[in-house]
N, C-alpha and C positions, 0 to 999 in steps of 0.2 A: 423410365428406367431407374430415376432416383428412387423414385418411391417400392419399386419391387424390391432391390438391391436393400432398400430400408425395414421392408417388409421379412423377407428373408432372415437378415441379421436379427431381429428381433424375436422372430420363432425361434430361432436356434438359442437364441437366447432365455426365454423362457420354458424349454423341453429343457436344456439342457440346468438352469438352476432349478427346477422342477423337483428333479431324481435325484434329493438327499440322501448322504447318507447318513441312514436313519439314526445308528449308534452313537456317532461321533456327535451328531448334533445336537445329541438326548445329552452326550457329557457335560455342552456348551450349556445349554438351555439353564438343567438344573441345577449349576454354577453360578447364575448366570445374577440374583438380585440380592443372594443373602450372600454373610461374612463366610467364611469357613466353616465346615464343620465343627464343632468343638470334639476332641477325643475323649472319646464313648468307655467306658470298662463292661458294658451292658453288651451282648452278645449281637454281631453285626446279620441283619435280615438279608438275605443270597437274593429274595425276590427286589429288596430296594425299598421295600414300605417303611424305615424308618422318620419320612419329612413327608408332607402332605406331597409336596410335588413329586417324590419319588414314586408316591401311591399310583397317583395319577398318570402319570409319564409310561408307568408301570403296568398298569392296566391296558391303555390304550395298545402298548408296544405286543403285549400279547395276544389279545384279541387280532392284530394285526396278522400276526405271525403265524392265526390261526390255534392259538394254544388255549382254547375254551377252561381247560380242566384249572392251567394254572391261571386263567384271568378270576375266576371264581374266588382264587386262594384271596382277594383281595377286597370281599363284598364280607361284610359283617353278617352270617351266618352260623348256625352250628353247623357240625361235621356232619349227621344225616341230612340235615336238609341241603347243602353244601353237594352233597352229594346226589341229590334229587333235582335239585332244581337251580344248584349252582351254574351249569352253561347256560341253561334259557333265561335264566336272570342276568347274564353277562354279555350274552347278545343283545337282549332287550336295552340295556343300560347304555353299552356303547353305541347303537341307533340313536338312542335319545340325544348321547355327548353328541353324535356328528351332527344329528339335524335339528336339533333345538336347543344347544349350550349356548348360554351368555355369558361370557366373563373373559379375561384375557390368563393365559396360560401363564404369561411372563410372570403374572403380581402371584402365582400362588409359591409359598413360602418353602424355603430350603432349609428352615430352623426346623431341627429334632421336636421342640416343644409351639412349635406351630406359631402361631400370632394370636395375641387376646384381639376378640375382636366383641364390641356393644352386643349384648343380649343373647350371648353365648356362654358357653362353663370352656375352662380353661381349654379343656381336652376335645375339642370340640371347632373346627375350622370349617367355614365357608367359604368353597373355590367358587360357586358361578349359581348360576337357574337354569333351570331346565323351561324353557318356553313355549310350548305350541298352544297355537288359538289364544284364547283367551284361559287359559290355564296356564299356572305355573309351579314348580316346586323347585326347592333350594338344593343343590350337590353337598350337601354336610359330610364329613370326612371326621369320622371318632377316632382317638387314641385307645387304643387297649393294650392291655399286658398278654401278650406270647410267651408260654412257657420256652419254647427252643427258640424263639425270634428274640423276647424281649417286646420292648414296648414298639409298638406300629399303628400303623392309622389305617383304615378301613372306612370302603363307601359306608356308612352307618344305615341301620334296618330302617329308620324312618324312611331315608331316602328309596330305598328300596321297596319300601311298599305302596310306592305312589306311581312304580313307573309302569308298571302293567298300563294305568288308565290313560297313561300320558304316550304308550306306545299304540294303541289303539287308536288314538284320534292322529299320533306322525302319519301311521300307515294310512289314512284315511286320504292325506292330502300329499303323498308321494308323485315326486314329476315322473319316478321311475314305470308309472304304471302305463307310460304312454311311447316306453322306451322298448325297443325289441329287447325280449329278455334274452337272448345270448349275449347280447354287450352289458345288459345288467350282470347278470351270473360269472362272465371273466372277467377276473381281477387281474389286475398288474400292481404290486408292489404296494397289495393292501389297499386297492382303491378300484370302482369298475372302470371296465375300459371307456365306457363312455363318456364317462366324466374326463379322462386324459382328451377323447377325440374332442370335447367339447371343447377344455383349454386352450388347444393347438387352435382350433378353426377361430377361437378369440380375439387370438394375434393376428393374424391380418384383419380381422375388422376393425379389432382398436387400431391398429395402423393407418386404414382407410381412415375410420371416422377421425384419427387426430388430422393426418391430410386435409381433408375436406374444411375441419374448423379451422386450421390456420390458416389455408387458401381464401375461404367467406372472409377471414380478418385483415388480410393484405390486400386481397385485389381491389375490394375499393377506395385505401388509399392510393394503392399505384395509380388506380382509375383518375383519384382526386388528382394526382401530383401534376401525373400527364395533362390535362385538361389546364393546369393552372400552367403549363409551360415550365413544370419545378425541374430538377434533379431526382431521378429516380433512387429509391433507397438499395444500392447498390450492395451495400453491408450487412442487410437483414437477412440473408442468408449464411452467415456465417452462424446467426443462433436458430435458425429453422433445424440444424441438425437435434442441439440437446432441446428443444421446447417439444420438437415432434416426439422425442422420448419421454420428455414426462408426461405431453398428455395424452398420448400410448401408454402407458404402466397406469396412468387413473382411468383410463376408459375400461380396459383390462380388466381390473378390479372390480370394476361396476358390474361388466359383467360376469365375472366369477361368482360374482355374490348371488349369483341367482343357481347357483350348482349344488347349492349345500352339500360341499366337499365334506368329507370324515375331516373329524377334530384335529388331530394330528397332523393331518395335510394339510387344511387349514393352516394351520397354527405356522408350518413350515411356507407353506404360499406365502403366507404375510411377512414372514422374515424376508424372503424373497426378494417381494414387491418394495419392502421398507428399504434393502441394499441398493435394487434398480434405480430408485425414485430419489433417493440419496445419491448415489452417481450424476443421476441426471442435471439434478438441480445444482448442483457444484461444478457441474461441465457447463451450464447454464450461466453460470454465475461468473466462471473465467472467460468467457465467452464475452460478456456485455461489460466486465471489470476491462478488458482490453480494448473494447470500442474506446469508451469514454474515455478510459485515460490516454489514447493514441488523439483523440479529439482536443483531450486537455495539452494536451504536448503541441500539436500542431500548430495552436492559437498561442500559445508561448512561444514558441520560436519565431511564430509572423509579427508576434511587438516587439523584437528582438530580445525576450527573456530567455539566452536560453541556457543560464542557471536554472530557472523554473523548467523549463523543460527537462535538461536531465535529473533535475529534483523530481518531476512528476515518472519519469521512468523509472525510477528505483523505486518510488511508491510503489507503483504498477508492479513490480518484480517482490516485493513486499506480501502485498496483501493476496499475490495467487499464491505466498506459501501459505498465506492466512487458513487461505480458502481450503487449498486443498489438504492441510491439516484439519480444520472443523470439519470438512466431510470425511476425515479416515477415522475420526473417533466419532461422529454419527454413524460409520458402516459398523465399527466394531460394537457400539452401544445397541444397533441393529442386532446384531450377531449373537447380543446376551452377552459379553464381554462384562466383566466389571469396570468403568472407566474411574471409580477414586481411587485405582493403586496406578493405573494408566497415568491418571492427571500427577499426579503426588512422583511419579517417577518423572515424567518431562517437569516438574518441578526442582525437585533435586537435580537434572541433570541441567536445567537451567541455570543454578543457582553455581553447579560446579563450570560450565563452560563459561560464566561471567568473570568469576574468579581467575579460570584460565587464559582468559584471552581478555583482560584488560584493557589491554593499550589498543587491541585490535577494533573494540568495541566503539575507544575512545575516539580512534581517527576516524570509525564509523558516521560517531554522531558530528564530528567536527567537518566532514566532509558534507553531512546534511546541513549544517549551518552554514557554510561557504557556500553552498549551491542554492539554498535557501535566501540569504540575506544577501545575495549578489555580489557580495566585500569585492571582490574581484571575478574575472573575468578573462576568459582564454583569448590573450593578445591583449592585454594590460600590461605596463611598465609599470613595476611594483619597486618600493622600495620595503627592503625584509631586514629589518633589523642593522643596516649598511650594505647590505645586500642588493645590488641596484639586475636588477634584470627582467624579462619578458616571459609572461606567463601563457606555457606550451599547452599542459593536459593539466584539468583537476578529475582526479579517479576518486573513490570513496578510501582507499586506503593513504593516497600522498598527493602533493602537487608538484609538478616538475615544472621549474624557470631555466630559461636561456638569458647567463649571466650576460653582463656586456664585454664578459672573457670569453664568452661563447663557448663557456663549459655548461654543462647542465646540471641543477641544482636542485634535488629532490626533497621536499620538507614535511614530512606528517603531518597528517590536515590536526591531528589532537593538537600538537604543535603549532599550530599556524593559527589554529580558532584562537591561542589564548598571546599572539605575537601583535606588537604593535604595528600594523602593515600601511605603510604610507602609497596609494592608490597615483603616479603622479600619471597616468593617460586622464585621470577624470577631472585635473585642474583645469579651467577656465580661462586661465592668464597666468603669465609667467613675472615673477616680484624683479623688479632692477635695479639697485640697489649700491651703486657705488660709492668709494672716499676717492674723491680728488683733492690732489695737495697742490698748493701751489707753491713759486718759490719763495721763500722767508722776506728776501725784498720786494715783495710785489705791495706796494702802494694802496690805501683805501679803497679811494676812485677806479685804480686797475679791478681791485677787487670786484668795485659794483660793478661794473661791467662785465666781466665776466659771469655774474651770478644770474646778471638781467638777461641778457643776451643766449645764459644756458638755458633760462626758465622759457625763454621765446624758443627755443628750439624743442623744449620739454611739448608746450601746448600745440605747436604748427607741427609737429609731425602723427601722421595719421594711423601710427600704431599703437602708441601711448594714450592710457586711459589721463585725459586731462583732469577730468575732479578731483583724483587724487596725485599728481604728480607734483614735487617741488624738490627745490635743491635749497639749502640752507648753510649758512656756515657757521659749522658744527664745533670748532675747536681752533685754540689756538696755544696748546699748552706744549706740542712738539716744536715750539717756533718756528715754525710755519701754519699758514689759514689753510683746514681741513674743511672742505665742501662734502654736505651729507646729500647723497641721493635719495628720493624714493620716488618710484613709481612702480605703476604697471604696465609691461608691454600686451597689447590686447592677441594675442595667440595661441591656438593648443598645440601649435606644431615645435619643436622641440629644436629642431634645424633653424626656422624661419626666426625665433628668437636670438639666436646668436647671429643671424647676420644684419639684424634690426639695430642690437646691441655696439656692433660691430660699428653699422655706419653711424649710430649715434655719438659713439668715444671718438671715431672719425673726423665729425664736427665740430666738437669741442676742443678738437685737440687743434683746430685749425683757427677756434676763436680765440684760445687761448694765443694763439701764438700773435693773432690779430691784434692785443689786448699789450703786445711790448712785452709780458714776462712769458711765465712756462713751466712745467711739472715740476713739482720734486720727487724726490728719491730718498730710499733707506740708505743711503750712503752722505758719505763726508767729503765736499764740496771740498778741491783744492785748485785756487785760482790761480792763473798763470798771466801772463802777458799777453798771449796771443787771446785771452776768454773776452770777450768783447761784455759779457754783462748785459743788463738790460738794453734795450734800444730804447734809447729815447726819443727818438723822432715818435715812433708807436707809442710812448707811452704815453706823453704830449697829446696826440690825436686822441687817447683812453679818456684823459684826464678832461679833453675840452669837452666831450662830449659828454661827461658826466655832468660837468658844470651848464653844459646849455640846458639841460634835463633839468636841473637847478632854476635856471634862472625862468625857464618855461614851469616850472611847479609839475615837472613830468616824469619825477624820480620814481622808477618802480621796485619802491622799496615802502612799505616788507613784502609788496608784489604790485604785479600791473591789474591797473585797473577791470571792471569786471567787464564792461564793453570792448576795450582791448582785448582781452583773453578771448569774447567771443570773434572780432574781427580776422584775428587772424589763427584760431583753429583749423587744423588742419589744411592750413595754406603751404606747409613745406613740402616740396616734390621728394616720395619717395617710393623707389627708388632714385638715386640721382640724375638728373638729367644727361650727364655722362656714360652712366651705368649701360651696358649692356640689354639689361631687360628692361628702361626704362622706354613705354611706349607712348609715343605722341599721340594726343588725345585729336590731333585733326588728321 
């Protein structure tokens, strides 16, 4: 059913670009490879013979049209003989153009003073050959002066006198002589009807035979796939539609070429065929441009890129304008268009919509760069220039974050490609980093204690990175001993760090107090009566126990030893064995 339905559309499709119209196409054609005319003060030819191609174009159109008398006006003759034997010279001649002309219509020249061309005189151009058998002769086309035309070009007499010999050996080998001569004898539209009936019956053969080559091409890998227990190619029919057209419009061809169509039909066939084949191959091309990059996209998202992924979709959206701009100036270049005022005008207006839409351009490319180099990520905690919030959508034009106001905060990706963007979902560990002060009368020995005792709690608990954690005292120039923290707490969770934090100041705040002294403060101590002051019983206990460390040579100062450090790693219960979520390991 596909294939009728395919079949169908394609006849209509070539009956229907078939039946130019013939006037309007001649305006395109002879347009179609030179500059403009230059403006002439020499009196303008009504028949068109002033450029080789017009001659040509000229001739063929009449003989067409059936106007013998005036195709004549176009053969370099004098006026009696012109008038003797100018139609049997003019039918003879246009035979020859339809069934033995070599050369392409397109290249012959729209310039008034023709083309110099090797081993000719100025005035004097060669469109094509005339070829049958092993015979041939050149189409030369001579400049002459016209009293009422002015200067014009004409089939020149040489050529003219070779074609008698060369029309006797066409008729010789005519397919027409095996053809019922009533389809030979009616024409349709300048052409016999046979040659139309033959067209039409082409289309579904080329249909068929494209059918049949691509079915012999697939079935035995499907055959292979099956057999192997594969995945069937379930996606190759989304390009079986434009491959079955192109190689329908080449089979087509092949066999037209056995029709020896008239020149002009020809000439129009192959625009035709060049417009179809062009369509096809560009409907081809967005076709297998979408597989692969839907292919590319899918394996981007499964490693979780999927900045690459919507980087590879805007390609993909990209390159099908590519695409289908190069095939619309291949159709028109088809068509005889000139394409350097084409090119030169999407230039200029390139050059002005740059200009205009700057910035648009900018967050263009800065949106290809964020999607590209993965900076961020939809559902990242970004920090934006103090800007702390979670990133919702990146679009090519902006990026919208949800503040931790839980406003929404839209920033132009041009803007944001050149911002210093601090990434904090993609930290690894969270820095901890405290000053503890102690009070101004807290004692050496208090001191060590507390330092040794915080550095045991640094290493035994199992969320801090030990290689690098210490506590140090840092300063003593506010009159009181400033203790520097540093570590790492080992987390990417953003909650779990503050309650790690939490019970670790928790602990200390509880050796501290173990230790006889206790914090200070940015304020101004005013003692009373009832301020009890250190305790001394605790401080006593601090101080003995420094001194046993002393007198055992066990002082862990400027740290504990490095077997120590390994003994008791990670030996501190956390959570605390109190805690809620603390669970018993039996």
């Amino acid at each position: 059913m596909n294939f009728c339905r395919r079949t169908v559309s394609l006849l209509i499709l070539c009956v229907i670009v078939s039946v130019p119209s013939w006037g309007q196409i001649t305006e395109i054609l002879q347009g179609s490879n030179e500059t403009k005319k230059p403006a002439q003060t020499n009196p303008t030819d009504p028949l068109g013979r002033d450029t080789p191609n017009g001659t040509l174009f000229g001739f063929l159109q009449a003989m067409q049209g059936g106007n013998h008398l005036t195709a004549a006006q176009y053969l370099q003759m004098s006026p009696a003989k012109r008038a003797r034997d100018g139609e049997q010279a003019a039918t003879k001649l246009k035979a020859l153009l339809d069934g033995a002309f070599v050369g392409s219509l397109r290249s012959i020249s729209t310039n008034p003073e023709g083309t110099i061309q090797p081993g000719l005189p100025p005035d004097h151009e060669k469109v094509g050959t005339l070829s049958v058998d092993d015979s041939e002769a050149d189409v030369i086309l001579v400049r002459v002066n016209d009293p009422s035309a002015g200067k014009i070009w004409l089939f020149s007499a040489d050529t003219l006198s070779k074609i008698d010999t060369l029309y006797e050996l066409l008729q010789a080998g005519q397919v027409e002589t095996h053809v019922p001569s009533a389809l030979v004898r009616t024409e349709f539209l300048g052409m016999s009807v046979w040659r139309w009936l033959a067209m039409i019956v082409a289309v579904p053969v080329a249909a068929g035979l494209a059918w049949v080559l691509i079915e012999l091409v697939i079935f035995p890998i499907m055959l292979w796939r099956g057999f192997r227990k594969q995945p069937q190619l379930a996606h190759w029919r989304r390009i079986s539609g434009p491959l079955w057209l192109v190689i329908g419009v080449m089979i087509h061809r092949v066999l037209v070429g056995y029709l020896t169509l008239p020149l002009l039909h020809r000439h129009y066939y192959f625009i035709t065929v060049r417009v179809v084949f062009t369509i096809g191959v560009g409907w081809l091309a967005l076709r297998v441009l979408a597989r692969i990059m839907e292919q590319l996209r899918l394996r981007a998202i499964a490693r979780g890129s999927t900045g690459t992924g919507s980087l590879v979709l805007l390609g993909q959206r990209i390159l099908k304008v590519v695409v289908v701009l190069f095939a619309g100036l291949a159709v028109l270049g088809a068509l005889g268009f000139n394409l350097t005022t084409a090119l030169a005008g999407l230039g200029i207006g390139g050059l002005a919509i740059g200009f205009g839409a700057q910035k648009t351009i900018e967050n263009l490319f800065g949106g290809i760069s964020l999607l590209g180099d993965e900076v961020i990520r939809v559902g990242d905690a970004c920090n934006f220039s103090g800007r702390v919030g979670t990133v919702e959508d990146i679009s090519l034009r902006s990026t919208r974050i949800r503040t931790v106001e839980r406003t929404e905060l839209s920033i132009p990706n041009g803007t944001l490609a050149t911002m210093n963007v601090e990434n904090l979902s993609r930290r690894d560990k969270f820095l901890f980093n405290p000053t503890l002060g102690l009070r101004p009368e807290t004692t050496p020995d208090q001191l060590r204690f507390v330092l040794s005792q915080a550095r045991r709690i640094l290493y035994q608990h199992p969320k801090i990175e030990t290689a690098s954690a210490r506590i140090r005292l840092a300063a003593l120039d506010q009159g009181w001993p400033a203790l520097e923290v540093f570590s790492y707490v080992v987390t990417r969770d953003g909650a779990e760090f503050t309650a790690i934090r939490e019970d670790i100041l928790l602990q200390w705040m509880t050796l501290v107090e173990e230790a006889g002294t206790g914090f200070t403060f940015p304020s101004q101590n005013v003692y009373l009566g009832r301020n009890r002051g250190i305790d001394q019983e605790k401080a006593e206990q601090a101080e003995a126990t420094v001194r046993e460390w002393r007198e055992q040579r066990q002082l862990p100062f400027p740290d504990f030893a490095p077997e120590e450090i390994s003994e008791i790693r990670d030996t501190l219960p956390y959570p605390a064995p109190e805690s809620a979520l603390h669970r018993n390991s039996g």
